[in-house]
N, C-alpha and C positions, 0 to 999 in steps of 0.2 A: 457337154450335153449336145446331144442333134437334136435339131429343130426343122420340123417336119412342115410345110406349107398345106394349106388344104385350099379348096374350091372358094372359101370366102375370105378374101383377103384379112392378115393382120390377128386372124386366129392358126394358132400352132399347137401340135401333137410334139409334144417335150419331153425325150427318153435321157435319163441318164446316161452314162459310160460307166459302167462298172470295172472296180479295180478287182478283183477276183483273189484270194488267197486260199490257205486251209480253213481260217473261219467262217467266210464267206464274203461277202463286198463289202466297198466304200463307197459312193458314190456321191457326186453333189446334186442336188435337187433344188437348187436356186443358186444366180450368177451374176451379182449385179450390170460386170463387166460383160459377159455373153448377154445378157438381153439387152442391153445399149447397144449393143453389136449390130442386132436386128430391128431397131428402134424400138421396142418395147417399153412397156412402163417396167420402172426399178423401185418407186420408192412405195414400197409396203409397212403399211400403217395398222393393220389390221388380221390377225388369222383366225379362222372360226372353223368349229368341229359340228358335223350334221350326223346322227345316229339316227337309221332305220331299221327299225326291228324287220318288217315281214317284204319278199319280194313281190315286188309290181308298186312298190312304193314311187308314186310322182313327187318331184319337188321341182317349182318353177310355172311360168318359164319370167326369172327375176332379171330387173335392171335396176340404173339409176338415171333420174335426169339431170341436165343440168341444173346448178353449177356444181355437183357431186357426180357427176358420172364415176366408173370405176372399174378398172382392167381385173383381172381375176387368172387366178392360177390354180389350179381346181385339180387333185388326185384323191384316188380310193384308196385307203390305209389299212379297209379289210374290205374283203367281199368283192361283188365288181359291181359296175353301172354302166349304163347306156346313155351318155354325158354329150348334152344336144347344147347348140349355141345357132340361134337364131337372129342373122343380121337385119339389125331396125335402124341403118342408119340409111337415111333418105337422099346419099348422092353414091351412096355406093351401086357398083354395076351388079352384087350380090345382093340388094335389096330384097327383105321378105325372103329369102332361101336359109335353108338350116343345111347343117352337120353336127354328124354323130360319129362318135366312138367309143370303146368300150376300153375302162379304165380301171383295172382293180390291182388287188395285193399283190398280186404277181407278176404281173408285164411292167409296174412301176410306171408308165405313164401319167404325162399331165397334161392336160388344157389349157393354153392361154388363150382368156378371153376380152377381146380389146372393148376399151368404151363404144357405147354404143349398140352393144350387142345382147340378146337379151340368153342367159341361160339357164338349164332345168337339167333333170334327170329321173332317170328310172331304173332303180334295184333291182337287180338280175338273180340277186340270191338273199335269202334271210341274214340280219345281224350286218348292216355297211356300213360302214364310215368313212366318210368323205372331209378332206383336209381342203378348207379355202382360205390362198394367201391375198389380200383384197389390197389394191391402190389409194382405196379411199375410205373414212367411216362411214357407218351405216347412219343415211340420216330417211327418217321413216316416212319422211313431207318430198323426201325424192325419190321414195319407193315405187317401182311400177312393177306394172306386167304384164302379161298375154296370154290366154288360155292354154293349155297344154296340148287341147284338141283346138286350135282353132282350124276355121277351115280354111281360110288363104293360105295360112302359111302349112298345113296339110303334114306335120309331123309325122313319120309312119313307126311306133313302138312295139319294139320286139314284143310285151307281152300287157294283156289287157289287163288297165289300170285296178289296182287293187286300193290303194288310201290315196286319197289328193286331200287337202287341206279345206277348207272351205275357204278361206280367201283366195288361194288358187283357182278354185273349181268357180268362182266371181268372177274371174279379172276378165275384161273383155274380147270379142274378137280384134282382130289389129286392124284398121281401116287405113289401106291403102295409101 
């Protein structure tokens, strides 16, 4: 697998290596041993399926707090998205700054995204599913959030929101 470094520390752009033949590839899409590599979290407990019918679908921008924080590994299994991870940890030099990339059926790409961080997306096209392999269970008393549009942290989405949820469209702005 390469593992691609971006602007906010300890989150990675995660491409397979394809093995290529006549019927088409193999490739691995989780390593317990390559992500210990890179210190990453390995022990996943948890995988969830997100189905969006229509694009400009928001979902986010989700975390966990302590004592459940929770690392994430996030790809599109149909369709694509515009797959945002927004750093809220408060000693990092990336504080309040996001990154995005765009994740779908085809390019095979993943996201890992480390505790702490909070992340969201946005459907680029009709019918998406997005595969999350999670560190930790979902417990809903350490559930948080941050608005999709908040304005500190000043997200810029390729396309103007079409469905956000009403508890997302609730969660607050982030206070510095």
């Amino acid at each position: 697998m390469i593992f691609t470094g971006t602007e906010i520390q300890g989150v990675y752009v995660v491409e397979p290596e394809p093995h290529m033949d006549e019927r088409g590839f193999f490739a691995r899409s989780f390593c317990k041993e390559e992500f210990r590599e890179k210190g990453l979290e390995t022990e996943i407990v948890q995988c969830n399926i997100s189905y969006n019918r229509k694009k400009g679908t928001i979902r986010g921008m989700h975390y966990q707090v302590p004592p459940f924080e929770e690392a994430k590994i996030v790809s599109c299994v149909r369709g694509s998205i515009y797959d945002v991870v927004v750093d809220l940890r408060r000693d990092s030099p990336t504080y309040c700054r996001w990154f995005a990339t765009e994740l779908t059926e085809r390019n095979f790409k993943m996201a890992y995204i480390p505790k702490g961080c909070a992340h969201g997306f946005q459907t680029l096209e009709d019918d998406c599913m997005v595969y999350y392999q999670m560190t930790e269970f979902f417990h809903p008393e350490c559930a948080r959030g941050v608005r999709w549009d908040d304005p500190t942290i000043g997200i810029l989405w390729p396309h103007p929101a079409t469905i956000i949820s009403e508890k997302d469209r609730k969660y607050p702005d982030h206070v510095l």
